[in-house]
C-alpha positions in Angstrom: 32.2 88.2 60.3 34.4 89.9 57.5 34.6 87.8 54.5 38.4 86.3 53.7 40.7 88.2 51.1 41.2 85.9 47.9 44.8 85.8 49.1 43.3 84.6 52.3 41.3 82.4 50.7 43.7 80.8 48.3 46.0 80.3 51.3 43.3 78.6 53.7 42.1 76.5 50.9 45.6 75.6 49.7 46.5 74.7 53.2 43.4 72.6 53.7 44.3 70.4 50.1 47.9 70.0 51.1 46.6 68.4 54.7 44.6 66.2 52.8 46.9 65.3 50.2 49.2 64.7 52.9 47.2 62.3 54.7 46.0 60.5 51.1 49.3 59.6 50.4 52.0 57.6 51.6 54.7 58.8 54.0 57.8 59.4 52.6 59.5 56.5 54.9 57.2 53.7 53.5 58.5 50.8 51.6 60.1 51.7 48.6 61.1 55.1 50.2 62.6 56.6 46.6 59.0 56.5 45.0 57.3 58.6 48.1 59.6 61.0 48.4 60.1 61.5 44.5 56.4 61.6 44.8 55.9 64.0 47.3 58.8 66.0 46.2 56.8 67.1 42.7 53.8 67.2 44.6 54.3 69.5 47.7 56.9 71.7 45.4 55.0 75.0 45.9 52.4 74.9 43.5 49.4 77.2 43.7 46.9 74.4 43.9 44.8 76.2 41.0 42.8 73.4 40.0 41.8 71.6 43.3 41.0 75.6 45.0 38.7 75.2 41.8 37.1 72.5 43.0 36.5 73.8 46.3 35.1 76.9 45.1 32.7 75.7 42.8 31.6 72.7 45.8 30.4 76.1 47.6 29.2 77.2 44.5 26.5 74.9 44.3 25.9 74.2 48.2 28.2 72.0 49.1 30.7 71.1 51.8 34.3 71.5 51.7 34.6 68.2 53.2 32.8 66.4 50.5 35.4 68.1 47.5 38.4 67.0 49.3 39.1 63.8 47.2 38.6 65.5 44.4 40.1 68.1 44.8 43.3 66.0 45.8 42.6 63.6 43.1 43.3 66.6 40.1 45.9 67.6 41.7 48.1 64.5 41.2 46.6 64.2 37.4 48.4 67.8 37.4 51.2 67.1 39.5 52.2 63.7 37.2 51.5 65.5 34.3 53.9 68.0 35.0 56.9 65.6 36.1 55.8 63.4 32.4 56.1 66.9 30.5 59.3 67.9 32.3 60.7 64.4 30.8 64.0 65.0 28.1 61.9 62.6 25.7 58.8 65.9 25.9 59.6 69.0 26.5 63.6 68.2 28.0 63.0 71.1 31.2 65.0 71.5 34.1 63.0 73.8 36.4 59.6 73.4 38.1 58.2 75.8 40.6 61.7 77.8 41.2 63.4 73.9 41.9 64.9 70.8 39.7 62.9 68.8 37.9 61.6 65.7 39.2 64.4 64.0 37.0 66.8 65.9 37.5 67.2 65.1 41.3 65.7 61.7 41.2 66.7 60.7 37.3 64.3 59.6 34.7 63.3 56.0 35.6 61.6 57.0 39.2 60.4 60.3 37.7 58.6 58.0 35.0 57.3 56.3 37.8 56.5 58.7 40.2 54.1 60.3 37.3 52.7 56.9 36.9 52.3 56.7 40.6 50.4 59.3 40.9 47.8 59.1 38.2 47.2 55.6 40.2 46.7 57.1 43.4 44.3 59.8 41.9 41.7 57.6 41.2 42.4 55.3 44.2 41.7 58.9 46.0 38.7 59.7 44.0 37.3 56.0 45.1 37.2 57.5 48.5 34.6 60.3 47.4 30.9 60.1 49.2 28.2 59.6 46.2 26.2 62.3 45.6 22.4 61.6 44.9 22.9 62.3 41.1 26.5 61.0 40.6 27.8 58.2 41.9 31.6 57.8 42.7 31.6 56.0 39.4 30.2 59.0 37.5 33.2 60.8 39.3 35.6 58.8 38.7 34.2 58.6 35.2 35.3 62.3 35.0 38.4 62.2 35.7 39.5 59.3 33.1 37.7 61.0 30.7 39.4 64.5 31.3 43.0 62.9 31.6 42.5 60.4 29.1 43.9 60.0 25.0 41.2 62.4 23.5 41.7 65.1 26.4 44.6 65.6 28.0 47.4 62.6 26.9 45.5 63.6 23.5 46.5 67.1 24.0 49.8 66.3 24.7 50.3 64.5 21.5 48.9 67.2 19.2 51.6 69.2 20.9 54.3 67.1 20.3 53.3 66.6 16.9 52.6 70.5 16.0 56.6 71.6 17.1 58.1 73.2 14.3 55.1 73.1 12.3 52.6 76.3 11.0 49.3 75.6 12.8 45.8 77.7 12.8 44.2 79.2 15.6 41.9 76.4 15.5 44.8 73.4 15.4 46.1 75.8 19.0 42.7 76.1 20.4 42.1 72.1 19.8 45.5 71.5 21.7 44.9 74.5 24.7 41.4 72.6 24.8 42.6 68.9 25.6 45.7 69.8 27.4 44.7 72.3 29.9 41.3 73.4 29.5 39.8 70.1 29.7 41.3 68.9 33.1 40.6 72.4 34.9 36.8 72.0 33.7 37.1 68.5 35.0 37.9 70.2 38.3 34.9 72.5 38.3 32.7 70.0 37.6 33.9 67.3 40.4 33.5 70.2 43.0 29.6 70.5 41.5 29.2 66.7 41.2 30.2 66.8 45.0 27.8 69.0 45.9 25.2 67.0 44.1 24.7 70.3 41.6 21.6 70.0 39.5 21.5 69.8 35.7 21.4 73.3 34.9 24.2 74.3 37.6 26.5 71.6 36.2 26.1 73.0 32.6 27.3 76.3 33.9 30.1 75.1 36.0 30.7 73.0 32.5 30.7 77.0 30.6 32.4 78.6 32.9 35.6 75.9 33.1 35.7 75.6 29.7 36.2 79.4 28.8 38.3 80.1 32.2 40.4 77.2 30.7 41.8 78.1 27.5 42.1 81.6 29.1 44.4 80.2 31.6 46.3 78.9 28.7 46.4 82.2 26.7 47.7 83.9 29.5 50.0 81.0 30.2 51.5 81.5 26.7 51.9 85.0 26.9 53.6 84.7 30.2 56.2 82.4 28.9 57.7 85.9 26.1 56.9 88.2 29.0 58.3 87.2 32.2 61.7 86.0 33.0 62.6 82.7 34.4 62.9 83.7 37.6 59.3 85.1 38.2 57.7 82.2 37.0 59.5 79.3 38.4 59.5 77.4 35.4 62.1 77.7 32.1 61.1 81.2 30.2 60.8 81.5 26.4 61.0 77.2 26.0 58.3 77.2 23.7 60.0 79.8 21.1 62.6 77.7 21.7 60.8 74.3 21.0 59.1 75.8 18.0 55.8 75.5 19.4 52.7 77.0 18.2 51.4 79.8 20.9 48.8 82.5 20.6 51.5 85.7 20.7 53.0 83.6 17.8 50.0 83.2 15.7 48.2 86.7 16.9 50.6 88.8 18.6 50.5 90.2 22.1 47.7 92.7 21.9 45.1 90.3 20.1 46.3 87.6 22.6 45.5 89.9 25.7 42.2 90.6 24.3 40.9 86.8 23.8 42.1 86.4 27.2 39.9 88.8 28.4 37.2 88.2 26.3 36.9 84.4 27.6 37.3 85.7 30.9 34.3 87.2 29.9 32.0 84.8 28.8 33.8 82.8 31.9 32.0 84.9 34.2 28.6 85.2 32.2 28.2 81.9 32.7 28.0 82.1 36.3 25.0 84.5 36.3 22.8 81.6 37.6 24.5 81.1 40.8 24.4 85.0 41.6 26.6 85.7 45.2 26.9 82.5 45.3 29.8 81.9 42.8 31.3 85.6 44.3 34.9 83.3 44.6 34.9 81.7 41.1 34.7 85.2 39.8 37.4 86.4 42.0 39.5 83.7 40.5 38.5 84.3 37.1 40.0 88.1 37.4 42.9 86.6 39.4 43.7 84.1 36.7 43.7 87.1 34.0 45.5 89.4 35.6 48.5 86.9 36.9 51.9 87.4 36.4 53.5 84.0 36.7 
């Protein structure tokens, strides 16, 4: 049997997280109706369902079963999702487009979008309660993970270094601390759930641990040289808004060129990282190269 294409593959395995998803959460008609649909409105607006095709991957990774990974996999998803509509907020980063559409409060207004976030983030660890345990973690080991990732010294913390760095001259290293808790911290989060599902040993986990970490603030190099290079159009999303917000980026502090090349040189040690897993990890590497070469 020929192997899938990565597009193939990221549209199977999206498919397969947006049944689940669907069938974890409410329907749209239940009792308060407003809440649903604002959730499910953010949630099923498109995305590319990076982080729970992550988790997926690196659940075959180490052995496991897709099955297994799906609450997960759905659970870091609506972390992502409710972090998004929170950051979309006037009182953060005051945006009107997400995913080529209106923000969540711009159709819904800011009260149910607050809430909507809020629901969310509840129903990702009453998701994640639903995981099988795994010999060596426990659903409370999982869960565990998740707070920790989306928590005050990861990604909330994150958040706040951000707000509190606009308009001020930070270092590569104040950046890399912020690109490290808001975005880095939550996709490694994702890796390692997918392992923990598969009951990864030790060593495996470590690597998963590596590999998330680097692929992470890659994601978020490339993410800020996507927002000076591409036009608001191509990536869904408002173009140029941190220039605009006077926020500190990597082409600000280092310029294009040197940007590109960290990118590619923590792509790099990304895929190093998965030496011990050999064919095995064939679609985390395959994402890896997709990640760095994106254009939106």
């Amino acid at each position: 049997m020929q192997a899938l294409s990565l597009a193939d593959y990221l549209t199977t395995r999206s498919q397969l997280v947006d049944r689940a998803l669907n069938r974890f959460l409410p329907k749209a008609t239940v009792k308060p109706a407003t809440i649903h649909k604002a959730m499910r409105y953010s949630l099923f607006a498109g995305g590319k369902r990076m982080r729970p095709v992550l988790t997926l991957a690196a659940a075959e990774a180490c052995g496991g079963k897709l099955e297994a990974a799906f609450p997960a996999a759905c659970a870091v998803e609506c972390i992502h999702t409710y972090s998004l509509i929170h950051d979309d907020l006037p009182c953060m980063d005051d945006d009107d487009l997400r995913r080529g559409r209106p923000t969540n409060h711009k159709v819904f207004g800011e009260g149910i979008a607050v809430l909507a976030g809020d629901a969310l983030l509840t129903a990702a660890f009453d998701i994640l309660a639903q995981a099988e345990p795994a010999s060596r973690y426990s659903v409370a080991v999982q869960i565990r993970e998740l707070t920790s990732a989306a928590g005050s010294q990861w990604l909330i913390g994150g958040q706040v270094a951000d707000l509190e760095g606009e308009g001020k001259k930070l270092s590569g290293n104040d950046l890399r601390y912020i690109h490290r808790c808001k975005t880095a911290a939550l996709l490694t989060a994702s890796l390692r759930l997918g392992a923990m599902s598969a009951n990864a040993t030790p060593a495996k986990l470590e690597a998963i641990t590596t590999f998330g970490q680097n692929l992470g603030l890659a994601f978020q190099v490339i993410d800020d040289i996507l927002d000076v290079t591409q036009t608001t159009e191509k990536l869904g999303k408002t173009a140029g808004k941190d220039v605009k917000a006077t926020k500190a980026t990597f082409p600000a502090i280092y310029g294009l060129e040197k940007s590109r090349a960290e990118a590619r040189k923590l792509t790099q040690a990304a895929l190093t990282a998965l030496k011990p897993f050999a064919t095995k990890a064939t679609r985390l590497r395959e994402l890896a190269d997709y990640l760095l070469a994106r254009e939106y």
